[in-house]
Each structure stands twice: as C-alpha cells, then as structure tokens.
VEXRO-97003 format. One record per residue (C-alpha): residue in three letters; x, y, z. Coordinates in Angstrom, 3 decimals. Example, Ala and Ser with C-alpha at 12.3 -4.5 7.8 and 13.67 -1.06 7.14 Angstrom:
BEGIN
  resn        px        py        pz
   ALA    12.300    -4.500     7.800
   SER    13.670    -1.060     7.140
This chain:
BEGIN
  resn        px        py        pz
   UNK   153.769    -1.707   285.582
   UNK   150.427     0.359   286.464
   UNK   148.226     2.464   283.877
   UNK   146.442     5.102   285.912
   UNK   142.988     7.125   284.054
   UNK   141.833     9.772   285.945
   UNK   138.347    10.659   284.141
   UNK   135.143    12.279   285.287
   UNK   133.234    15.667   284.011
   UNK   134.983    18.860   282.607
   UNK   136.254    20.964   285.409
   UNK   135.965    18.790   288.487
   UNK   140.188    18.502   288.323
   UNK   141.310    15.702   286.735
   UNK   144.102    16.997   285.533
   UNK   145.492    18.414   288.749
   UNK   144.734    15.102   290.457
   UNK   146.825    13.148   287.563
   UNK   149.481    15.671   288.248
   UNK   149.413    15.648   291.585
   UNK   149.698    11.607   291.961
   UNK   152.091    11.627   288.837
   UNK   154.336    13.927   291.109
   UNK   154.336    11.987   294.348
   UNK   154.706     8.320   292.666
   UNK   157.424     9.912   290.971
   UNK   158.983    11.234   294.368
   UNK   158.955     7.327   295.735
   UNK   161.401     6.264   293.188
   UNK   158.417     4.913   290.502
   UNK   159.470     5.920   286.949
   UNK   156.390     7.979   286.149
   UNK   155.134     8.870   282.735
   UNK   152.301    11.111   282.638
   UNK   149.908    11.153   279.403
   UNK   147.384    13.528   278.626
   UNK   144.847    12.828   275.791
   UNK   142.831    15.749   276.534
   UNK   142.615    17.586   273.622
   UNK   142.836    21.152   275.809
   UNK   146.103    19.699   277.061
   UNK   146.674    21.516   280.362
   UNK   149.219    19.398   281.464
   UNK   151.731    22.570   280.507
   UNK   149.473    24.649   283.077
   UNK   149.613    22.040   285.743
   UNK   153.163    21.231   286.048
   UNK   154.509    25.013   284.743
   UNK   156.415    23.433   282.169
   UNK   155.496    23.696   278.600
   UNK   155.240    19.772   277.337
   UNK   154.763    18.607   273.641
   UNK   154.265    15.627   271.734
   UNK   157.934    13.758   272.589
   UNK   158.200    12.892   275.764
   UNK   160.045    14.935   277.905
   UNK   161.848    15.240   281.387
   UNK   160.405    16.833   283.743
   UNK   162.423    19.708   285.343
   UNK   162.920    19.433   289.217
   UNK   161.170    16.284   289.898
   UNK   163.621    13.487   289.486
   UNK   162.011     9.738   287.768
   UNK   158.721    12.409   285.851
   UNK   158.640    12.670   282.622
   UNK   155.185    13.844   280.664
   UNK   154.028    13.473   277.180
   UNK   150.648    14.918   275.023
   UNK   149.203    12.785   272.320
   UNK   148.276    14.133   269.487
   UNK   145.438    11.849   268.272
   UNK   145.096    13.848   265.384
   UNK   148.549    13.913   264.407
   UNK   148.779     9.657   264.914
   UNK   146.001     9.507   262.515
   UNK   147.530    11.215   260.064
   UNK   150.462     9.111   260.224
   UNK   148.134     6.299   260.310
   UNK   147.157     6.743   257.384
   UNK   150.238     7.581   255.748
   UNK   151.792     4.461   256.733
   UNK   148.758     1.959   256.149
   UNK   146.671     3.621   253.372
   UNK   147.822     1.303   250.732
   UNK   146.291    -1.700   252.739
   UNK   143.345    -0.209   254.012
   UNK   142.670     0.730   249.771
   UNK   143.414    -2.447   248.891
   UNK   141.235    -3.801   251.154
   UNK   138.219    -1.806   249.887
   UNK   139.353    -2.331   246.478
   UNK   139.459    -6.223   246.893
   UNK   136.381    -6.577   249.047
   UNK   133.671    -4.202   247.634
   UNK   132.062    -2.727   244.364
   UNK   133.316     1.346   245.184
   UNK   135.236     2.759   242.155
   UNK   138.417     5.334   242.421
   UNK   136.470     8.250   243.169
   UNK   134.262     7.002   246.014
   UNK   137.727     5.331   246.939
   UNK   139.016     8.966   247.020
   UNK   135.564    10.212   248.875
   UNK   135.639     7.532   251.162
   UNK   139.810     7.408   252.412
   UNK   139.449    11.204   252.765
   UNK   137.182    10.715   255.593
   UNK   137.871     9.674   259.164
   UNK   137.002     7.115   260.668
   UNK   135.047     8.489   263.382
   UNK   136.866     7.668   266.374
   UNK   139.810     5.911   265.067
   UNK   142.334     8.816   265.825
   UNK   141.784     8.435   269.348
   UNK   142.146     4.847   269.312
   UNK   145.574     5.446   267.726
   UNK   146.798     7.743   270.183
   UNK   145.644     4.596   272.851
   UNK   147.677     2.276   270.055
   UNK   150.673     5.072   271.185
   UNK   149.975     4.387   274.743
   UNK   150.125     0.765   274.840
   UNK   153.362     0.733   272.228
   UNK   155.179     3.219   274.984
   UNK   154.050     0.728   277.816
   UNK   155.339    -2.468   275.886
   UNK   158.983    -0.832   275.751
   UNK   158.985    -1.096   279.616
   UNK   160.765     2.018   280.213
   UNK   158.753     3.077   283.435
   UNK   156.743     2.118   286.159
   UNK   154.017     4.012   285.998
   UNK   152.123     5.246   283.262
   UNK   149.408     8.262   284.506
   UNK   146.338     8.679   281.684
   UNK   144.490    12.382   281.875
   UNK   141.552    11.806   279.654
   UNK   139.014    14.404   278.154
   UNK   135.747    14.649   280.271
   UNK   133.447    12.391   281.211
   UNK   131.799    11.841   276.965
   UNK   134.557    11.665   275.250
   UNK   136.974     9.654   277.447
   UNK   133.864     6.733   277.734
   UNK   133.470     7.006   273.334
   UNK   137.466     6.515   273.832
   UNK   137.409     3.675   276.407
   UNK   134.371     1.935   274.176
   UNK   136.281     2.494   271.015
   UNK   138.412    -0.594   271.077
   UNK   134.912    -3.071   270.889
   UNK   133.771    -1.341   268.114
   UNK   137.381    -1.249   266.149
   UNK   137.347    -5.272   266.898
   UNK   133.815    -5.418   264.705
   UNK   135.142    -2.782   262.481
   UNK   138.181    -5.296   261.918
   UNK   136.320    -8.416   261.975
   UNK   133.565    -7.262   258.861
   UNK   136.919    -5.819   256.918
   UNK   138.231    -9.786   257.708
   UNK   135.262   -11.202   256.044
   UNK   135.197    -9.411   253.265
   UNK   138.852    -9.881   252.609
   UNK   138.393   -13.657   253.177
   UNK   135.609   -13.901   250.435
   UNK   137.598   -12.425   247.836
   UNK   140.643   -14.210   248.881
   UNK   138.690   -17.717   248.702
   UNK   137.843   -17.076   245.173
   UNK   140.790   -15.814   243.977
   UNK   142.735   -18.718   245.835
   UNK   140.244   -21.195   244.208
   UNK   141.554   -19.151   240.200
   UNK   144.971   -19.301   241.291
   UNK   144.691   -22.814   242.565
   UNK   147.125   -21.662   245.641
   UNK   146.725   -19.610   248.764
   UNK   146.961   -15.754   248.479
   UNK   148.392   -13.607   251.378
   UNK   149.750    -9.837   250.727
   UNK   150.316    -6.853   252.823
   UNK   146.840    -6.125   253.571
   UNK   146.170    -9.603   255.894
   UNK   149.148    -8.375   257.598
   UNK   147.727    -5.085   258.371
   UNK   144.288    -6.707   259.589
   UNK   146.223    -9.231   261.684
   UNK   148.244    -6.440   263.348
   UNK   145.249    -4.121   264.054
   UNK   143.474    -7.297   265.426
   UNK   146.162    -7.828   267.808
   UNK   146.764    -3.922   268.874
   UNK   143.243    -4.185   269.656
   UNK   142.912    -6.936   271.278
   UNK   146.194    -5.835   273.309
   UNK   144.385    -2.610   274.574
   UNK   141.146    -4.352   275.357
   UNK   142.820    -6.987   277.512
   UNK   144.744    -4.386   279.436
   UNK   141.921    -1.679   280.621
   UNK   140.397    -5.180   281.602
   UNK   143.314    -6.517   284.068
   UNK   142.894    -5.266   287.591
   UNK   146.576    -6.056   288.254
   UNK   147.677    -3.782   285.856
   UNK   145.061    -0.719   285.151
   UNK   142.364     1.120   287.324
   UNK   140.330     4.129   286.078
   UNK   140.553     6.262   288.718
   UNK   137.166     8.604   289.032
   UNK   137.623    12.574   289.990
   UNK   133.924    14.482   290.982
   UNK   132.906    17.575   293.082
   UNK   130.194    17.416   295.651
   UNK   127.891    18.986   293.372
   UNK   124.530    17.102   292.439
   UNK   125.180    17.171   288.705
   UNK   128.915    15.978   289.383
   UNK   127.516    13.060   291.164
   UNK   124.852    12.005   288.738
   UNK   127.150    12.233   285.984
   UNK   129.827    10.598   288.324
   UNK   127.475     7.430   288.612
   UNK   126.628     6.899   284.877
   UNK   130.417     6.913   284.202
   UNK   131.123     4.421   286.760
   UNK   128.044     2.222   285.333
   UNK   129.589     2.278   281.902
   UNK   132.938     1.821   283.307
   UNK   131.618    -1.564   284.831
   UNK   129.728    -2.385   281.361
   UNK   133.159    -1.973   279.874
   UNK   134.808    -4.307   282.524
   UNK   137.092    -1.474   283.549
   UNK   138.064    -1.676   286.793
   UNK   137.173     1.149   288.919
   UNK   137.883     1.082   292.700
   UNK   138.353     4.414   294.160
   UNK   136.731     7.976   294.293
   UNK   138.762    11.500   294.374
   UNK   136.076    13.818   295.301
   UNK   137.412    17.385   295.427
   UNK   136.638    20.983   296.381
   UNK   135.555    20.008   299.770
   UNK   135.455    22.699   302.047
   UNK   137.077    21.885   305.080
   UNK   135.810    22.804   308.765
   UNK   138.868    25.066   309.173
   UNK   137.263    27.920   307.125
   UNK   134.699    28.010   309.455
   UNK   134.924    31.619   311.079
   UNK   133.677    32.583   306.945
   UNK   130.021    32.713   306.592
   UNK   130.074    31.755   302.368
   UNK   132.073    28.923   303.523
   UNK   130.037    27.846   306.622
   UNK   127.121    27.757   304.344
   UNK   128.937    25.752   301.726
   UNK   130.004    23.015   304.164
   UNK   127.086    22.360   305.124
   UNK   125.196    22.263   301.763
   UNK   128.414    19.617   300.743
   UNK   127.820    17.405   304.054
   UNK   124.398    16.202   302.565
   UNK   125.917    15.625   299.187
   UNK   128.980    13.553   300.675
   UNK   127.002    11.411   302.634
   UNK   125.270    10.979   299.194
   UNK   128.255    10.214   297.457
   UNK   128.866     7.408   299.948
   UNK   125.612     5.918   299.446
   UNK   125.819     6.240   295.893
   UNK   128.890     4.142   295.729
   UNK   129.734     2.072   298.378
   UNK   131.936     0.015   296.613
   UNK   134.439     2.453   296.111
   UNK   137.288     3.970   298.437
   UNK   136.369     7.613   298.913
   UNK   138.916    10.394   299.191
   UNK   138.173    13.630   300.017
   UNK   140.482    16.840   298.675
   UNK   139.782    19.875   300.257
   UNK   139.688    23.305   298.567
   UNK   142.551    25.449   298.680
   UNK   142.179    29.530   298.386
   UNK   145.119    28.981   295.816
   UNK   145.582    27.453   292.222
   UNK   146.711    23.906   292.032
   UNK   150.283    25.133   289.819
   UNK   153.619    23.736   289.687
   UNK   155.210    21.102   291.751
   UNK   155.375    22.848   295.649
   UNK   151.663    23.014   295.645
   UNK   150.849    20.017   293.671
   UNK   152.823    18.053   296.794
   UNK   150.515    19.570   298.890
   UNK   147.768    17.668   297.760
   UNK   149.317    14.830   299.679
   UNK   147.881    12.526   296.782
   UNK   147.089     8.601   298.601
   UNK   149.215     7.131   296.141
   UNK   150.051     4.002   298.451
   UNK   146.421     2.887   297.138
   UNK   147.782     1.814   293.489
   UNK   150.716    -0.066   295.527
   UNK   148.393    -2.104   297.476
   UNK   147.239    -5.710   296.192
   UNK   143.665    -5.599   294.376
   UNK   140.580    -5.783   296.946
   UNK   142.653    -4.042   299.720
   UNK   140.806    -1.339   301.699
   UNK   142.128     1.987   302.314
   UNK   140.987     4.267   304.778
   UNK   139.290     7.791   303.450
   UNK   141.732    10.718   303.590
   UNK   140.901    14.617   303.994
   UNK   144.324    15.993   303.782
C-alpha cells in the first residue's frame, strides 16, 4: 500500500497530475483510489465523470475508482456521534455552565473537520481494499495547516487528558474505586487515530508528498517554503513535477520562443533550488488536460512510487 499527496500552489495542476498518475497506476493492474480534499473538487472536471462523496467506479478505466471528502460533512457527523463525550468532558474538567457549553460546542474546532476527513482517509486505507491511495490536496496554505493539524490535535488531546485525569483522581479518591466511562474511550480512540495518521505521512515506505510547481518565480519560492515545512513535518518528499514547460518543438512560434527561453533560467533554478529531489518536467499542451485519452498522454513516471526508497530516477520531458 502507497498514499500519494500531490500539493503545491493554486493553479500549477495538481489535480491533473493526481489524475493523470491515478490513471496510469491504475492501467498497471494497481487498485487505485483517488481522493480529493480540495474543497473546489475538480476531480469531476479532470476525469469527465461527475464523482461524489461514496466512492465510486470509475467508467472506462478498469482497477480506478475516485472519491471527494467532504470535511465538512465528517464534522458534522463527528459531532453527532461523539458530542456527548466531548460535553462530558468539558462538563467534568472545567468551571463553563450550560450556556457557554451551548456557545462553546456550537463552534468548530478550527481545523478539526479537515483532520476528520484525513481520519476518513486512513479508516479507507486500514480496510485494505486497494493498492494505491492518490491524495489531491487544496493549495499550497491549506494542505500544510492540514498536514500540521495532526501535532496540534495530539496537544489538543493531551490538555483534554489532563483535565479529565484530575477530575477523575478526585472523584476515584470519593468513590474509593477507579472511574472509567465513555468519554476516556473517546480520548483513547482520538489519541490513537492521531497518532495512526502522524506515523503514516512519516513512513517513507508507505507515503510521499509528491510536489507539483510551474517555472514561474513565485511558483518556485512558494515551491521551496512548502518543501521546508514538509521536511519540518518529517514528510517525506522526494520528487518534483514541474509543469507548463514549453517544449523546443514550438519553436517556429515567436510567444513561445520567447517563453522557453525566459523558463530555461528558471529550470536551471529549480535544480539548484532543490537538488535533492528527482525533477520531472511536463510540457505544455495547446489542449486541456480532460478525460482519460489525454490524461494518458501525460505519460505520468509512475514507476518512481514502485521503486525502493533512495532510488534515482532519471528526469523525464515527455
């Protein structure tokens, strides 16, 4: 089993890219989910092929099938099913009366809905039912607040913990026996959902956040402070899709003369910038990126996720 995120800023194709390897992994014979957490959801765009929040065969390509969380939506049910503990927590542990209760639960937690649509992720992976699982994130800010969100549920967790334990040792010390309800459940599930997340964006073996730029100078800079918080976050990163290169065959056009050689400068840049990563280049096509004859065209390098960790791969321009 892999997990696949392709990340980097709005607009430099992320989506097209998880498409596009989703597709050909799923042409080898690799049971391929493909996951968008996007919020603008253009998976349906992508792959012509309206998808929704069950997973769902693809049509035509044989082992695809695609799915689009809902963070929102998980939330919601979230909260539905665990709102008695969480409130009994708060009840227990702190001096807020029924209406801040009521002030408080109606909030979110900021952040927490996308962590449960992860929490859907990782349940989906744990049934084993494919190969591959493909992540399209949101753009660069809000798939790094996503990635960091599972530290800061862990404290989030671990103050609720303490509280609950101070109450519990002095009711335990009235009762003269130990107390344990539904509510230490729920903190010793979250704890372990958690901790199940953090340890697999960690593991090389099993997940790689795959980085998609433009040879654009904004791209890049933006493309190097996501791979710098990727590394503070222990996520392994080890190759580079940079796309919209214009290729040498458009060469008899002026616009595109010009543009090639304003992008040589930047590529070379992108190759000092990081040198630690595999670099391949997409070139731009005249067309849209739509549906699954032109997605195949993209002749994705998928025989990089097959290859053991630390392997080099050769840069492609297909």
């Amino acid at each position: 089993m892999r997990l696949l995120l392709f990340g980097g800023k709005g607009g430099v194709g992320k989506t097209t890219c998880a498409a596009s390897a989703a597709v050909r992994l799923a042409d080898a014979g690799g049971r391929t989910l493909l996951v968008s957490t996007d919020p603008a959801h253009s998976l349906s765009d992508s792959l012509e092929q309206e998808i929704g929040s069950e997973i769902q065969k693809i049509e035509d390509v044989k082992n695809l099938s695609a799915l689009e969380i809902s963070a929102e939506r998980l939330f919601l049910k979230f909260k539905e099913e665990h709102g008695e503990e969480i409130r009994s927590i708060l009840e227990t542990s702190t001096y807020l009366d029924e209406e801040d209760l009521d002030d408080l639960f109606s909030l979110s937690i900021p952040g927490l809905d996308e962590v449960m649509g992860f929490k859907e992720l990782v349940e989906l992976i744990d049934r084993g039912e494919h190969d591959w699982y493909l992540l399209d994130t949101a753009p660069t800010g809000h798939a790094l607040r996503l990635l960091a969100l599972p530290e800061l549920l862990d404290e989030w967790i671990r103050v609720l913990a303490r509280m609950r334990y101070k109450y519990l040792y002095v009711v335990a010390r009235l009762a003269r026996r130990e107390i344990h309800d539904s509510a230490d459940d729920f903190l010793f599930t979250m704890k372990r959902a958690v901790k199940k997340i953090q340890a697999l964006l960690r593991d090389p073996d099993r997940c790689e956040f795959v980085v998609v730029t433009i040879p654009e100078t904004m791209a890049i800079a933006e493309t190097r402070r996501l791979v710098e918080q990727l590394a503070r976050l222990k996520i392994p990163v080890r190759h580079l899709i940079v796309n919209h290169v214009v290729s040498a065959e458009y060469e008899a056009c002026l616009f595109c003369d010009e543009r090639r050689q304003e992008q040589r400068g930047l590529l070379q840049e992108c190759g000092r910038a990081f040198p630690q990563l595999t670099i391949f280049h997409l070139r731009e096509r005249p067309h849209q990126i739509k549906g699954f004859e032109r997605l195949r065209e993209l002749q994705f390098p998928v025989q990089w996720f097959s290859q053991p960790v630390g392997a080099s791969t050769n840069r492609g321009f297909p």
